[in-house]
C-alpha positions in Angstrom: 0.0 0.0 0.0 1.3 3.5 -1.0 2.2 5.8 1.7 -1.2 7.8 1.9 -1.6 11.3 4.1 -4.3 11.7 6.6 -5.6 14.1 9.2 -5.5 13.7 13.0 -8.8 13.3 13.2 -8.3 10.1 11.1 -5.7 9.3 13.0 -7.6 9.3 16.4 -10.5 7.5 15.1 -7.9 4.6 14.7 -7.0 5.1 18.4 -8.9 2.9 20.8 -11.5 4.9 22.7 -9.8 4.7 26.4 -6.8 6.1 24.7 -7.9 8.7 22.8 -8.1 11.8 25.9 -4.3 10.9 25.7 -3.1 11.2 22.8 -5.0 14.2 22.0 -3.8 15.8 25.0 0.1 14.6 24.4 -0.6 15.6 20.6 -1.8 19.4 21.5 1.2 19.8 23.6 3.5 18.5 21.1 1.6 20.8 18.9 1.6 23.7 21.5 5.7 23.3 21.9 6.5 23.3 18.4 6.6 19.8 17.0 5.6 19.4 13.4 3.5 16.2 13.0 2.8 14.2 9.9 0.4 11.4 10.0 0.8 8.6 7.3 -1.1 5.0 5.9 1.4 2.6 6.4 0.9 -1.3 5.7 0.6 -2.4 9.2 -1.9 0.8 10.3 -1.3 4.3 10.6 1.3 6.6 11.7 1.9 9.7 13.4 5.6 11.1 13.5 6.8 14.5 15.5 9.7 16.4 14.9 11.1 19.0 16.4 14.1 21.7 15.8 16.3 22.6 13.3 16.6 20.6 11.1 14.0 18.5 12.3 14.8 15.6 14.1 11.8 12.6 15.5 10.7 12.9 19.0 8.3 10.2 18.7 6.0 7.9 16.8 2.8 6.5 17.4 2.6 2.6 16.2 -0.1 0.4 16.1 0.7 -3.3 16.4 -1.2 -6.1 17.2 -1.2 -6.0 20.9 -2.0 -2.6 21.2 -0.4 1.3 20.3 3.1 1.8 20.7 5.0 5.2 21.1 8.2 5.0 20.3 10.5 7.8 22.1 13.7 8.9 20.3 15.5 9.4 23.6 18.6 11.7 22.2 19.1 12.9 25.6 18.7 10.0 27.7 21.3 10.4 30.0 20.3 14.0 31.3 17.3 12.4 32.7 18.5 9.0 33.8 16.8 9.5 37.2 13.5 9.8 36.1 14.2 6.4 34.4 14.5 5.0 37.8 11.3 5.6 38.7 9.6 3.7 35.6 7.5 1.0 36.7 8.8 -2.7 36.4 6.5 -3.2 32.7 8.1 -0.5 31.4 11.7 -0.9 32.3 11.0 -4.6 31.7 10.4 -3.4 27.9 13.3 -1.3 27.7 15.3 -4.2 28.9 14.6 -6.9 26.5 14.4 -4.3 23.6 17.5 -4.9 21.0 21.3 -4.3 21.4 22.6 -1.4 19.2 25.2 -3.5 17.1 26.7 -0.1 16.2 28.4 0.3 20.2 28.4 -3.3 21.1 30.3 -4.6 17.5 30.7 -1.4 16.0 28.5 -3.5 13.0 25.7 -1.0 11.9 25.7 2.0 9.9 28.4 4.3 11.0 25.4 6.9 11.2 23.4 5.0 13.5 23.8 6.0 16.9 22.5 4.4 20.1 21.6 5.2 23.8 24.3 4.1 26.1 22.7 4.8 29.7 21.7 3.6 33.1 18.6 2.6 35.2 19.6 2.8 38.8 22.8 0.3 38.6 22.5 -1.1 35.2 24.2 -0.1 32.3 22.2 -0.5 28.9 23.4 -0.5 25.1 20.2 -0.4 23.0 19.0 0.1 19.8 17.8 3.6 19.3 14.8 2.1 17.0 13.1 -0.1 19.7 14.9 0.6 22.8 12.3 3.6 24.0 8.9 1.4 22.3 6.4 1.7 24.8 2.8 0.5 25.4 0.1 3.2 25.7 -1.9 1.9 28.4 -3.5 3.8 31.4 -0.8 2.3 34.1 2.0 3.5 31.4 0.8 6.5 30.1 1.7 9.2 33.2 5.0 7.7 32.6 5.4 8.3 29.2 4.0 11.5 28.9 6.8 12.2 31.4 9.1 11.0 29.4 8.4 12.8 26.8 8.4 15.7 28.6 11.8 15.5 30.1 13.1 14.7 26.3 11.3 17.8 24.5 12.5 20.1 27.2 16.0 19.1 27.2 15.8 19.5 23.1 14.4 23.2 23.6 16.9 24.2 26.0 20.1 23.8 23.1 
């Protein structure tokens, strides 16, 4: 299926109803704090994609998979908040755990562009993959959490 554009409102239909207050209200404040936002048909369901700066660089994506929406958090500056990771709940560091291995700093076998988080959670050291490493259920335990991570990540982009 060809990429196709669609509106947010298309978008949020897609989004399952105890969801939806969410992501509008993450999506406005994306909106409200300067992210651009491009919502796209892909083959496995839709996506939503904000950017922010210059040039314009992915904070986060909303997926859908089967088991439910992902948001996947582009965590550039990881280890300027690496407390706050500390406090995630045992599901969500439990994600972030098993997520891949970035092959570029554990072989040094990837694209020589790819980069990947190299941080801590309390006493553990973690090398991950900066596609899947931050890939994170939206779910009403989770979503306080994430939409404090995102936070902490936006802020820390506005302040260079």
């Amino acid at each position: 299926m060809a990429q196709e554009k669609i509106t947010f409102n298309q978008f949020l239909e897609a989004v399952a109803a105890d969801h939806q207050a969410f992501i509008e209200n993450l999506h406005n404040s994306l909106i409200e704090r300067g992210c651009k936002v491009t919502f796209e048909e892909k083959k496995n369901g839709f996506l939503a994609s904000y950017k922010y700066g210059k040039p314009p660089k992915s904070v986060l994506n909303f997926l859908f998979r089967k088991h439910g929406m992902l948001i996947r958090i582009y965590g550039e500056n990881v280890n300027k908040y690496e407390n706050f990771l500390g406090t995630l709940p045992q599901e969500l560091a439990q994600s972030i755990a098993t997520s891949g291995d970035c092959k570029r700093i554990t072989n040094n076998t990837c694209s020589p562009k790819c980069k990947g988080y190299d941080f801590m959670i309390g006493s553990e050291r973690f090398q991950k993959c900066r596609y899947n490493c931050f890939e994170l259920l939206v779910s009403d335990q989770n979503n306080p959490y994430i939409e404090t991570f995102v936070n902490h990540e936006l802020s820390e982009r506005m302040e260079k």
